[in-house]
Backbone as CSV, one residue per row, in Angstrom:
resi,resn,N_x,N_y,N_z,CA_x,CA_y,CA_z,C_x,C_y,C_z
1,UNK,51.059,-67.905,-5.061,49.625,-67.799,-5.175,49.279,-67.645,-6.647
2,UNK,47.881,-68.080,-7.079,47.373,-68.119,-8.379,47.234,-67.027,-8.416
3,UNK,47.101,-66.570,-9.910,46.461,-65.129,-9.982,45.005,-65.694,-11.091
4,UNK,43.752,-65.602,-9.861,42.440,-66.457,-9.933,42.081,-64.617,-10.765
5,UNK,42.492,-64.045,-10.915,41.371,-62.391,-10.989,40.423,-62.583,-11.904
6,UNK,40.399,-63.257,-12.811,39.512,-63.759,-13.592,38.212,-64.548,-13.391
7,UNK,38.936,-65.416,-12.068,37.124,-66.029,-11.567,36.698,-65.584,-10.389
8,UNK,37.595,-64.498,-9.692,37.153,-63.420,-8.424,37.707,-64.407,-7.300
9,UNK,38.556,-65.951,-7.542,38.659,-66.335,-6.202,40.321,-66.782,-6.002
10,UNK,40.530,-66.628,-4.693,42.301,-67.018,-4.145,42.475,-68.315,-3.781
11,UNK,43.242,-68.932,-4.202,43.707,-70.205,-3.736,45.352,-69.983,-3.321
12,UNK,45.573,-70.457,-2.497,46.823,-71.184,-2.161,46.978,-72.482,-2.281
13,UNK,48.195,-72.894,-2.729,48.355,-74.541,-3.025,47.066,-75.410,-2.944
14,UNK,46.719,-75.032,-4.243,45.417,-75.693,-4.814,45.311,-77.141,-5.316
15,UNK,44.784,-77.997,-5.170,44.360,-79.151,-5.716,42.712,-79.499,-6.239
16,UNK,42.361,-79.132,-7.374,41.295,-79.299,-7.864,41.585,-80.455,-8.300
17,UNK,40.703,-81.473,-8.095,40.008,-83.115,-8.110,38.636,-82.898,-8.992
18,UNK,38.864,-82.837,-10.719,37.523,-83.035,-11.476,36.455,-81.950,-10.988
19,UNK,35.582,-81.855,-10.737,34.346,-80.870,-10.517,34.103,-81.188,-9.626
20,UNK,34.232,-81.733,-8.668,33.973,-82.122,-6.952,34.546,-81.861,-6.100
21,UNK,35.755,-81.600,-5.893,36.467,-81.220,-4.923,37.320,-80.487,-5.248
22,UNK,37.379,-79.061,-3.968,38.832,-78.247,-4.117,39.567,-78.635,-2.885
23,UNK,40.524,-78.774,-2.956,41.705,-78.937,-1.467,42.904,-77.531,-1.385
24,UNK,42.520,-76.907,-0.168,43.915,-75.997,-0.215,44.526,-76.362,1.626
25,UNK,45.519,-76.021,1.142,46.563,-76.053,2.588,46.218,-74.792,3.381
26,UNK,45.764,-73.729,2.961,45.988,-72.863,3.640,44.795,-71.982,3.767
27,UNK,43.939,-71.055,2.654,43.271,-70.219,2.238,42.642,-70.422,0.992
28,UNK,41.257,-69.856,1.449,40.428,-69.708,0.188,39.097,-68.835,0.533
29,UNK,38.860,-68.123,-0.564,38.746,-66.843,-0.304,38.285,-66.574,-1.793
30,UNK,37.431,-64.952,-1.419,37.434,-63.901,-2.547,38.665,-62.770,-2.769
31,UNK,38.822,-62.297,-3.750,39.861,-61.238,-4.106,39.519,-60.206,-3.456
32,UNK,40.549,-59.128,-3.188,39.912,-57.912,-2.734,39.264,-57.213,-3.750
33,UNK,38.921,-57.483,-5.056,38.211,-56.804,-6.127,36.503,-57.651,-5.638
34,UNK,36.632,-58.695,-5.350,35.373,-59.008,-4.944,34.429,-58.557,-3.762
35,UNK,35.135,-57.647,-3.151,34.815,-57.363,-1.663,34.411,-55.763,-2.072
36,UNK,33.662,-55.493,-1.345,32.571,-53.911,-1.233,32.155,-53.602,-0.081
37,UNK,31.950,-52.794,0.110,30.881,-52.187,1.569,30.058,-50.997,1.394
38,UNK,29.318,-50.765,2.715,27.601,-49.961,2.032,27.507,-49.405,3.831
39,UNK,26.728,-48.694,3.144,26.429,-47.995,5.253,25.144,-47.534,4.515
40,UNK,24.058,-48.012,5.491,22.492,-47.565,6.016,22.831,-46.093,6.277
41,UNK,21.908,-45.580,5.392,21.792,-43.856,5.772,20.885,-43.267,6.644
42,UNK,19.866,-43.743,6.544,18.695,-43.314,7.491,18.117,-44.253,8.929
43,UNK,18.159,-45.415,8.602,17.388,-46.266,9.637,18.190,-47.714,9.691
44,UNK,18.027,-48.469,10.404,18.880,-50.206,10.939,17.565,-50.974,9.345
45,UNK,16.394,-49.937,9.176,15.540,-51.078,8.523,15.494,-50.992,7.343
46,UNK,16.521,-49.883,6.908,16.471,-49.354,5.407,17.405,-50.271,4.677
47,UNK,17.315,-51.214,3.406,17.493,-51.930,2.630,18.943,-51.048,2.202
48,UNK,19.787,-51.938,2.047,21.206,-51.952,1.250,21.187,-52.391,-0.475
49,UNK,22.580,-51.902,-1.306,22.779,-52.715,-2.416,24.092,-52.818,-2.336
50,UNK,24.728,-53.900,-2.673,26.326,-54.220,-2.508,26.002,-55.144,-3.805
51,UNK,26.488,-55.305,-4.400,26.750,-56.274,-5.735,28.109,-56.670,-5.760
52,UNK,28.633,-57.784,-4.454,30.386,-58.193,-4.577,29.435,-59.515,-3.693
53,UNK,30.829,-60.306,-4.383,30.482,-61.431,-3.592,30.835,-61.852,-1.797
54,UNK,31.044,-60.637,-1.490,31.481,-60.402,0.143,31.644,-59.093,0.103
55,UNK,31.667,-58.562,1.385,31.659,-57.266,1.918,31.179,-56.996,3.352
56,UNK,31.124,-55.793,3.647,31.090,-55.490,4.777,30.314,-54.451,5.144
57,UNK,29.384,-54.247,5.762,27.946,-53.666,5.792,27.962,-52.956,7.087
58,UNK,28.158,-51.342,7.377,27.896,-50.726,8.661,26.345,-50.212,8.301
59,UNK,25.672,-50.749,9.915,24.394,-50.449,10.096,23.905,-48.965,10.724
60,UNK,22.988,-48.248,10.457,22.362,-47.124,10.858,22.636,-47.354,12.531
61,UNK,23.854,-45.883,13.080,23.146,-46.163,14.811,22.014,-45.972,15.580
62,UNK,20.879,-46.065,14.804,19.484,-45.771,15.270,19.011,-46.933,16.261
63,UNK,18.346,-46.263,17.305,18.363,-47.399,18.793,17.681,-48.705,18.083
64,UNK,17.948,-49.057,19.309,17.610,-50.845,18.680,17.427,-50.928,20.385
65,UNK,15.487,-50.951,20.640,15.270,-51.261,22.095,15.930,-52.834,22.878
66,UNK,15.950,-53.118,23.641,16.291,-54.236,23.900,15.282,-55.298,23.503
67,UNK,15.474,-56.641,23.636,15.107,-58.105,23.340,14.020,-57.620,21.989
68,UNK,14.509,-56.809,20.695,13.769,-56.350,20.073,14.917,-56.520,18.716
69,UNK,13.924,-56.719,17.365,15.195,-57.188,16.350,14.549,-56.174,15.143
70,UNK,15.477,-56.100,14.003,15.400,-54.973,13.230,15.337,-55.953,12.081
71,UNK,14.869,-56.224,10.843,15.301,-56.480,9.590,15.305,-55.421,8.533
72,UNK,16.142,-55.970,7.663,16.727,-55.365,6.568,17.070,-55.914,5.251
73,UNK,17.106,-55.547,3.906,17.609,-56.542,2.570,18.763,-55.646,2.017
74,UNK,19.313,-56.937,2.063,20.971,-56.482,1.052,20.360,-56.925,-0.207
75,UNK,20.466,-55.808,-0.620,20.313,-56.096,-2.714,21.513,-56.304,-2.793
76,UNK,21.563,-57.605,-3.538,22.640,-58.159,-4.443,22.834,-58.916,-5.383
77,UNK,23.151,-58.539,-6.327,22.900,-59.293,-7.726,23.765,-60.409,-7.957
78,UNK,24.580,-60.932,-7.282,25.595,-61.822,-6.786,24.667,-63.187,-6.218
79,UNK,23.921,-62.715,-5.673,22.841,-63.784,-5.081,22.148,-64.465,-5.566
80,UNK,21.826,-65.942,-5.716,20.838,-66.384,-6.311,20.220,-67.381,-5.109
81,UNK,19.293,-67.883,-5.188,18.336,-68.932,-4.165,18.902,-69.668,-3.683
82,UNK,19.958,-70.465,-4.621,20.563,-72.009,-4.037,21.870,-71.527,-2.843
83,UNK,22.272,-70.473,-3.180,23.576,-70.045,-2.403,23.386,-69.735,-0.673
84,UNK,24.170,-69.883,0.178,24.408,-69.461,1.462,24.908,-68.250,1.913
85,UNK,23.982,-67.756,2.742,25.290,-66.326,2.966,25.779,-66.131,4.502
86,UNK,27.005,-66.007,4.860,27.227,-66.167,6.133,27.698,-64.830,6.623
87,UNK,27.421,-64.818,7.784,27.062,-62.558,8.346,28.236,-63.312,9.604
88,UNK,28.726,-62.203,9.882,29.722,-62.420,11.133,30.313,-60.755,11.582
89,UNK,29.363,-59.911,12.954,29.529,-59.237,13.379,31.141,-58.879,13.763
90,UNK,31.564,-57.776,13.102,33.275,-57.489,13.291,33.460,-55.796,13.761
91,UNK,32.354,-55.175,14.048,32.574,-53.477,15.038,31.545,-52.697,15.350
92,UNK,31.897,-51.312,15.585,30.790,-51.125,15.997,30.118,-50.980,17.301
93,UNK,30.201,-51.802,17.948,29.578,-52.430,19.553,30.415,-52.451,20.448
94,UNK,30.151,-51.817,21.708,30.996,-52.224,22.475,31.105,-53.542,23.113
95,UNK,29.990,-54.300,22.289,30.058,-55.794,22.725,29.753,-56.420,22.053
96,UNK,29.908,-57.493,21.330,29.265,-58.427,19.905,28.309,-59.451,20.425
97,UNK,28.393,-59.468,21.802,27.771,-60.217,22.253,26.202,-60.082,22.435
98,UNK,26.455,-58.549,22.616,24.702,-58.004,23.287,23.712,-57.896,21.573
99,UNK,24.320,-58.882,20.696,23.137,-58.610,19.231,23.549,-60.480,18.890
100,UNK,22.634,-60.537,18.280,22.711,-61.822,17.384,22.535,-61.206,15.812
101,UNK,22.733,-61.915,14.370,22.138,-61.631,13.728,22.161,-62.961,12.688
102,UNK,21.216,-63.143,11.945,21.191,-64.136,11.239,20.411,-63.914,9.826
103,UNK,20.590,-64.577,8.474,19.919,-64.397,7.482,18.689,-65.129,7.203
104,UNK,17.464,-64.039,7.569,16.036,-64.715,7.724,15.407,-65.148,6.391
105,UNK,16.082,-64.646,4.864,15.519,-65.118,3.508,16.459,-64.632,2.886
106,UNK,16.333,-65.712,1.875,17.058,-65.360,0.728,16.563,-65.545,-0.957
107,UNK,16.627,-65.059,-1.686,16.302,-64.972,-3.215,16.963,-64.668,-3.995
108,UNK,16.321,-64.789,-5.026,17.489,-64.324,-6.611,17.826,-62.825,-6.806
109,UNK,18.677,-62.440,-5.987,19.370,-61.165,-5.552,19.244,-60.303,-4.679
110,UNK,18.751,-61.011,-3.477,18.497,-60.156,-2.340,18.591,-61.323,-1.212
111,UNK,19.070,-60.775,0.200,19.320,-61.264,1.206,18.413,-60.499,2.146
112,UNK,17.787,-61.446,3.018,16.859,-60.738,4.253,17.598,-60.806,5.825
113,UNK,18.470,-59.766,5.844,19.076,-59.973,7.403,18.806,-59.371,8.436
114,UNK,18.921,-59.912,9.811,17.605,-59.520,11.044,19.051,-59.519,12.055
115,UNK,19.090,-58.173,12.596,19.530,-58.307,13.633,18.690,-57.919,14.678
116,UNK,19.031,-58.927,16.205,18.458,-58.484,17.343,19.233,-58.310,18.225
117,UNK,19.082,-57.202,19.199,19.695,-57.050,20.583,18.897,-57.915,21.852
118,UNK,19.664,-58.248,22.369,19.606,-59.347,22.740,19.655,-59.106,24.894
119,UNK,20.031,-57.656,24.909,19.916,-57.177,26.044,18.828,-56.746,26.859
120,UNK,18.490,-56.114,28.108,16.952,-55.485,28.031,17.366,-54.035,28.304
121,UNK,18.456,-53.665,27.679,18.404,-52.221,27.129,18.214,-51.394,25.930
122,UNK,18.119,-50.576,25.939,17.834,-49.839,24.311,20.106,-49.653,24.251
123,UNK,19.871,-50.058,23.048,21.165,-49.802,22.052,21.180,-48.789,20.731
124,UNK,22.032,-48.018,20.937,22.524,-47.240,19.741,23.731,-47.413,19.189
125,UNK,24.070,-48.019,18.459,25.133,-48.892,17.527,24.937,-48.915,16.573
126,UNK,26.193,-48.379,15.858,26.589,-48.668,13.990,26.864,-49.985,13.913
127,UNK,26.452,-50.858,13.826,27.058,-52.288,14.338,27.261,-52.519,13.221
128,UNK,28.862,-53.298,12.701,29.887,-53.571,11.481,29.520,-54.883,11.318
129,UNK,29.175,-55.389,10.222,29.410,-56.902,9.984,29.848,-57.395,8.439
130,UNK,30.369,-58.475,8.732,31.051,-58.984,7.522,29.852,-59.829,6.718
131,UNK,29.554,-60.019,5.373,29.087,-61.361,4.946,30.012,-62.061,3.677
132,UNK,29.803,-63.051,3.675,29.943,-63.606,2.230,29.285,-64.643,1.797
133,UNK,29.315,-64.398,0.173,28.255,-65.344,-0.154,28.871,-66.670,-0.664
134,UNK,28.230,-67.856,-0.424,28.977,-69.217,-0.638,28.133,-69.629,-1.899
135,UNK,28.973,-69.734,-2.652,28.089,-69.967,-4.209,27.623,-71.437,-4.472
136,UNK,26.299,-71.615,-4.534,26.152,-73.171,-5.250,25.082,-73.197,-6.366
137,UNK,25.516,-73.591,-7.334,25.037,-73.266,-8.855,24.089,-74.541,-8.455
């Protein structure tokens, strides 16, 4: 493996092709120096700051009624407009199934993410999720 620590990213058997294409066999990825996490102190609606280009975000277990959704902003200075950020629920719940969540806006250092329960019960869950951000200059 490269040692990328310098541009925050992992390659395995890398083939960079000019400024257009990367090819790996295996993995690609951020470093674990790029990765952070944050936990909501008070409420599911209270705004985060993580400044890594991935991490992992536990939410306030404050109820979350059923077919009813919560938003929230990850401050992150990592972020800019053109980039993607992809959320993928990983604990927390005794079911990943009973929430959706998806990123409702994004801007030059902040992410707007909405989770909803998706049941017609009230939920109380720290619900764990992963994001990372996909960079495009």
């Amino acid at each position: 493996m490269a040692n990328t620590q310098a541009i925050g990213v992992a390659y395995l058997d890398q083939n960079i092709s000019g400024a257009d294409f990367i090819y790996v066999d295996d993995e690609l990825g951020y470093t674990a120096a790029a990765r952070g996490a944050v936990t909501q102190g008070v409420n599911k609606a209270e705004p985060v700051t993580l400044n890594k280009s991935a991490g992992t975000i536990t939410m306030n277990g404050a109820l979350l009624a059923g077919t009813t959704s919560v938003t929230f902003t990850l401050n992150n200075s990592k972020i800019s407009a053109g980039d993607a950020v992809i959320l993928s629920i990983v604990g927390g719940t005794a079911n990943p199934g009973t929430y959706t969540l998806w990123v409702t806006g994004l801007t030059a250092g902040a992410a707007t993410i909405t989770l909803r329960n998706i049941t017609g019960g009230n939920l109380s869950e720290a619900v764990v999720f992963n994001f990372v951000v996909v960079h495009a200059l």
